[in-house]
Biopython code that builds the backbone (N, CA, C, O; Angstrom):
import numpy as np
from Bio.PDB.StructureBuilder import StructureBuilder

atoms = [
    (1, "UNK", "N", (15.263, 5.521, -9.722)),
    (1, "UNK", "CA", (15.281, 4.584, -8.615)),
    (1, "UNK", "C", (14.103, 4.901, -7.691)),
    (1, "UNK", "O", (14.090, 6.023, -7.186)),
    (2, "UNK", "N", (13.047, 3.993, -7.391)),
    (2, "UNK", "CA", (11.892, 4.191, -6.371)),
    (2, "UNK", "C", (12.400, 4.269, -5.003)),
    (2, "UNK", "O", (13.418, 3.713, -4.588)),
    (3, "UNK", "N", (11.743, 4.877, -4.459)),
    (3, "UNK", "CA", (11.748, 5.374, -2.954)),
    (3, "UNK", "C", (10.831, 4.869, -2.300)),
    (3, "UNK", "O", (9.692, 5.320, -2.424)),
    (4, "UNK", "N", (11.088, 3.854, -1.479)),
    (4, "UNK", "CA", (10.255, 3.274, -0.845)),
    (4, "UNK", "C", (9.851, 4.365, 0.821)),
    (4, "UNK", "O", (10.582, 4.944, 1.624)),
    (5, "UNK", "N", (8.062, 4.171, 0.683)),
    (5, "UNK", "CA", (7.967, 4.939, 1.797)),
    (5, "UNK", "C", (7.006, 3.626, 2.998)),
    (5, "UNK", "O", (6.338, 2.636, 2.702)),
    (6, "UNK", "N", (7.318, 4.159, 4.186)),
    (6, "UNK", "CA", (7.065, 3.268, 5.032)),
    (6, "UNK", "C", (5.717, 3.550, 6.184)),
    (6, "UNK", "O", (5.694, 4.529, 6.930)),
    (7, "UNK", "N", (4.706, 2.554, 6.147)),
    (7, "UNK", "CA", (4.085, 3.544, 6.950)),
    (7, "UNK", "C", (3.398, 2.286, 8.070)),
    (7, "UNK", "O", (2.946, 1.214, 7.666)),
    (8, "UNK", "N", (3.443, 2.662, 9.365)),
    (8, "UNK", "CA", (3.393, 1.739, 10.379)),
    (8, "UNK", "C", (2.056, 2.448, 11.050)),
    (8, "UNK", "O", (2.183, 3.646, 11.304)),
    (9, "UNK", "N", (0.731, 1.801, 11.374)),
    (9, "UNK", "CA", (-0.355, 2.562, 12.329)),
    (9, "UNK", "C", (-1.315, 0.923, 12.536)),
    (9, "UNK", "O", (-1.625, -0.080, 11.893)),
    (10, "UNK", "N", (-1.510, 1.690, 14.223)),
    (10, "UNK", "CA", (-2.219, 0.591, 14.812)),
    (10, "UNK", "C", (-3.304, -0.067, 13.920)),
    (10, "UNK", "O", (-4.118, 0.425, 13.139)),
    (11, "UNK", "N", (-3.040, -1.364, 14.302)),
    (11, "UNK", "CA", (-4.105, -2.156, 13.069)),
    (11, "UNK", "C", (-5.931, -2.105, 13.451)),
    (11, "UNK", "O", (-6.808, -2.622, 12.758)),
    (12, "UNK", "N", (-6.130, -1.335, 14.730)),
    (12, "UNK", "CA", (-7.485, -1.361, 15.080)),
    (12, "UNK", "C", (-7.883, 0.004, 14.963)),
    (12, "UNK", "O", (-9.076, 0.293, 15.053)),
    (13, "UNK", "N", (-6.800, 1.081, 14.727)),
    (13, "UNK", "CA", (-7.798, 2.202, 14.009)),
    (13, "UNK", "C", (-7.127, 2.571, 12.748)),
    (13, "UNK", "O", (-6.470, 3.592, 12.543)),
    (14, "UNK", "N", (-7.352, 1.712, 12.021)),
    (14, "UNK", "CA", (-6.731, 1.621, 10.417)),
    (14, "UNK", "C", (-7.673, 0.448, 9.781)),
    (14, "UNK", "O", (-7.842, -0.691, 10.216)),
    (15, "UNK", "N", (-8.388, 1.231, 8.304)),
    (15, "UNK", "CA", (-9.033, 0.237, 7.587)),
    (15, "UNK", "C", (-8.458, 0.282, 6.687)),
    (15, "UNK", "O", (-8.541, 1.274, 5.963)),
    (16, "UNK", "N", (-7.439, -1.052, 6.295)),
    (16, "UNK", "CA", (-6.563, -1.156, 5.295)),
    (16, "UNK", "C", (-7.481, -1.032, 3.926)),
    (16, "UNK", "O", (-7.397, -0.085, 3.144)),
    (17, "UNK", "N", (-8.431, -2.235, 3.767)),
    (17, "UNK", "CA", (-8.949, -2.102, 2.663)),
    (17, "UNK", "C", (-9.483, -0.497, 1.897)),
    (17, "UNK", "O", (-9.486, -0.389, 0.671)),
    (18, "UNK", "N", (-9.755, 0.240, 2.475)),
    (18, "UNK", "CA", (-9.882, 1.707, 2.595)),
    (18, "UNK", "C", (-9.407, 2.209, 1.860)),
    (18, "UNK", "O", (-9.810, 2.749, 0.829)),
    (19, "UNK", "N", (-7.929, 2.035, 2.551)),
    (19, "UNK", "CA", (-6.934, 3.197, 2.425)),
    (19, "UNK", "C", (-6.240, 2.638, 0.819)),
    (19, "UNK", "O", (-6.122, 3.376, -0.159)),
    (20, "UNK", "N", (-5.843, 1.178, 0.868)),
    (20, "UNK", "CA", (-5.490, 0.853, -0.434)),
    (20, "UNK", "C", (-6.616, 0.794, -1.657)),
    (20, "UNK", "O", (-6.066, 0.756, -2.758)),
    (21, "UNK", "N", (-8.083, 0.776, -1.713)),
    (21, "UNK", "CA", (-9.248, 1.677, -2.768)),
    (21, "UNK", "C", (-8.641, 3.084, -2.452)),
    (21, "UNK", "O", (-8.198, 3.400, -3.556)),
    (22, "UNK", "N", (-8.350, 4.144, -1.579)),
    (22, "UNK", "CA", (-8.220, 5.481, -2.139)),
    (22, "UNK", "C", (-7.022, 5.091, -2.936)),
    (22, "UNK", "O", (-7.200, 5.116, -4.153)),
    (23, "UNK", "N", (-5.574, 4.655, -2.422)),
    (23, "UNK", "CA", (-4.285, 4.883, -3.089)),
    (23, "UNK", "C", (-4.736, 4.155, -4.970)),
    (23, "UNK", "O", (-3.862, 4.449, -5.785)),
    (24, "UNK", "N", (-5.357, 3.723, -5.276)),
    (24, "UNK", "CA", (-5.379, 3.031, -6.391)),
    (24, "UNK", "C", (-5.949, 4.259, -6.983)),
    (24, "UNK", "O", (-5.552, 4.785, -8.023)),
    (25, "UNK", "N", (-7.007, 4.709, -6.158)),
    (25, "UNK", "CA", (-8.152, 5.539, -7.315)),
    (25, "UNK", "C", (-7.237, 7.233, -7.334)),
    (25, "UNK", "O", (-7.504, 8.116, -8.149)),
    (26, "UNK", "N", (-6.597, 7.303, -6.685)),
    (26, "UNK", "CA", (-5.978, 8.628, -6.493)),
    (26, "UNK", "C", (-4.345, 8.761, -6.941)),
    (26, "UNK", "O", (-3.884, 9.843, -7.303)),
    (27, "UNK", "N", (-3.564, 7.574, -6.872)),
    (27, "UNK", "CA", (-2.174, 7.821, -7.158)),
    (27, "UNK", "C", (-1.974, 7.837, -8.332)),
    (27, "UNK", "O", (-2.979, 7.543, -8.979)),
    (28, "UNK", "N", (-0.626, 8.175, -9.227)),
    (28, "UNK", "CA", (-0.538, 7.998, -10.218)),
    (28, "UNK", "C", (-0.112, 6.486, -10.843)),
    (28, "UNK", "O", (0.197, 5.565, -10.087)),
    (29, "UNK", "N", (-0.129, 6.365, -12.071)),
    (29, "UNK", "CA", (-0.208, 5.063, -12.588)),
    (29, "UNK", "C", (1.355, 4.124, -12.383)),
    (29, "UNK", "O", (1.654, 2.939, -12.530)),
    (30, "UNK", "N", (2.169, 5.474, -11.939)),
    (30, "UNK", "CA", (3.591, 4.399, -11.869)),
    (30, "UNK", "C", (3.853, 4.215, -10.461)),
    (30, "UNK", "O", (5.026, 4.043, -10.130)),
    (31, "UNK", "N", (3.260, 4.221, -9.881)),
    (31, "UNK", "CA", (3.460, 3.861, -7.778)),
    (31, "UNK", "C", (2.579, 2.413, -8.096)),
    (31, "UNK", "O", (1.552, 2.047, -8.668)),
    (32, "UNK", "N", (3.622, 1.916, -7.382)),
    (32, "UNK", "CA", (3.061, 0.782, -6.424)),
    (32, "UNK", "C", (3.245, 0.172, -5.237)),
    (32, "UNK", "O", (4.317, -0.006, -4.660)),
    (33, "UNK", "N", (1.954, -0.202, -4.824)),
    (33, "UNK", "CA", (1.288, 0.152, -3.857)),
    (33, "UNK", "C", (1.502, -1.651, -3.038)),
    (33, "UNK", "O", (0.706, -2.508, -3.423)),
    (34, "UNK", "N", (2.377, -1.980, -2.169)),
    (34, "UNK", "CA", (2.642, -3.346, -1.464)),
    (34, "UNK", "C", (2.168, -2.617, 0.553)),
    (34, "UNK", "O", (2.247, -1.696, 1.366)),
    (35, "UNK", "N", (1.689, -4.011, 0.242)),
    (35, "UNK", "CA", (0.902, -4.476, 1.789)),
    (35, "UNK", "C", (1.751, -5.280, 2.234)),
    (35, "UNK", "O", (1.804, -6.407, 1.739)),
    (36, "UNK", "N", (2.706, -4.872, 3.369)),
    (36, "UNK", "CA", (3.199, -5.476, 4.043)),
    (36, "UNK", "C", (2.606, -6.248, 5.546)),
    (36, "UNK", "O", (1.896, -5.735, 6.411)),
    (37, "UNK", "N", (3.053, -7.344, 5.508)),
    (37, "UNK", "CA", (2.334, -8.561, 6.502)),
    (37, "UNK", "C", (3.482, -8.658, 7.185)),
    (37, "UNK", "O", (4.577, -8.541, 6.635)),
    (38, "UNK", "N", (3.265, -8.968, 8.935)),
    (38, "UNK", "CA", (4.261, -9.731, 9.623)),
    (38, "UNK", "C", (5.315, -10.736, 9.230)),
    (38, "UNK", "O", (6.451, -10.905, 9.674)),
    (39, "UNK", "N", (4.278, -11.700, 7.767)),
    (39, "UNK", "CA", (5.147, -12.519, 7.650)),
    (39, "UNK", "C", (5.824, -12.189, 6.923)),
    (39, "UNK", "O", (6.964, -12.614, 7.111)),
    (40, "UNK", "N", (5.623, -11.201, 5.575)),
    (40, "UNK", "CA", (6.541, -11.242, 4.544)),
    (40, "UNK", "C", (5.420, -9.974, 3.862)),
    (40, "UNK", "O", (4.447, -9.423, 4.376)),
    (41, "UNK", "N", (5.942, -9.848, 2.736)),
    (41, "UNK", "CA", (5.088, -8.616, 1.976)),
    (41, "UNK", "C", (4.578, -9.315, 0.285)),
    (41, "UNK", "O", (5.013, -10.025, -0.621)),
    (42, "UNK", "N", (3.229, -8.428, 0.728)),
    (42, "UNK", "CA", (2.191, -9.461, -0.611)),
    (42, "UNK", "C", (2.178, -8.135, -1.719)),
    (42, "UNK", "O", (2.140, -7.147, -0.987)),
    (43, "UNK", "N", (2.190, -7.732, -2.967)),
    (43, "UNK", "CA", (2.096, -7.056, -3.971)),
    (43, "UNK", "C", (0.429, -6.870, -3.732)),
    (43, "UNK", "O", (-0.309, -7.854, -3.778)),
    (44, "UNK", "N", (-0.043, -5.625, -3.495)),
    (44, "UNK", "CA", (-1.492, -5.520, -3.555)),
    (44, "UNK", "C", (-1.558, -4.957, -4.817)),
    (44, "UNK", "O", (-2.294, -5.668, -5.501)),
    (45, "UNK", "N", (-1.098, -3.929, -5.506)),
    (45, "UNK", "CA", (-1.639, -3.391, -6.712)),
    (45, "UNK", "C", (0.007, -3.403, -7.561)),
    (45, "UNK", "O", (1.069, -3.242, -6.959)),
    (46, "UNK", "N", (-0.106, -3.607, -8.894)),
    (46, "UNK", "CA", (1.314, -3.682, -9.575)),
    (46, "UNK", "C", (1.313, -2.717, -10.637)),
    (46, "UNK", "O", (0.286, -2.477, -11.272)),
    (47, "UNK", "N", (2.653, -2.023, -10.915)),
    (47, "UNK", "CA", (2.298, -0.904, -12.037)),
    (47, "UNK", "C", (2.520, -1.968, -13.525)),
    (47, "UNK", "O", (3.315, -2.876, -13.767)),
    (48, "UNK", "N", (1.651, -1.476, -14.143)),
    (48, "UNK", "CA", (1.756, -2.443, -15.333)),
    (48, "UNK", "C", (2.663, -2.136, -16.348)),
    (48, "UNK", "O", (2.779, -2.883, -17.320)),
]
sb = StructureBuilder()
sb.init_structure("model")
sb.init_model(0)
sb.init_chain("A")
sb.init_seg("    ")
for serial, (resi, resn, name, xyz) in enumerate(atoms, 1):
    if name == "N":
        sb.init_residue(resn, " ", resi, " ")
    sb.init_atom(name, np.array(xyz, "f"), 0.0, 1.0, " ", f" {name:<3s}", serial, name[0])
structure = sb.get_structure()
């Protein structure tokens, strides 16, 4: 069962695009990796 982890930081000293290129190039192949939006949450990277 996945464990969702949660992570909340001000959006003006945070470069999302950044941080989700390290998590891709550095995590392992079975995490995935969702960008959550105000409105709802978008799938940025999917484990295949």
């Amino acid at each position: 069962m996945p464990a969702p982890v949660h992570v909340a930081v001000p959006r003006a000293k945070f470069d999302l695009d950044k941080m989700v290129r390290k998590a891709r190039k550095y995590a392992p192949q079975h995490i995935q990796i969702v960008v959550a939006e105000p409105s709802g949450e978008r799938v940025a990277s999917r484990t295949n």
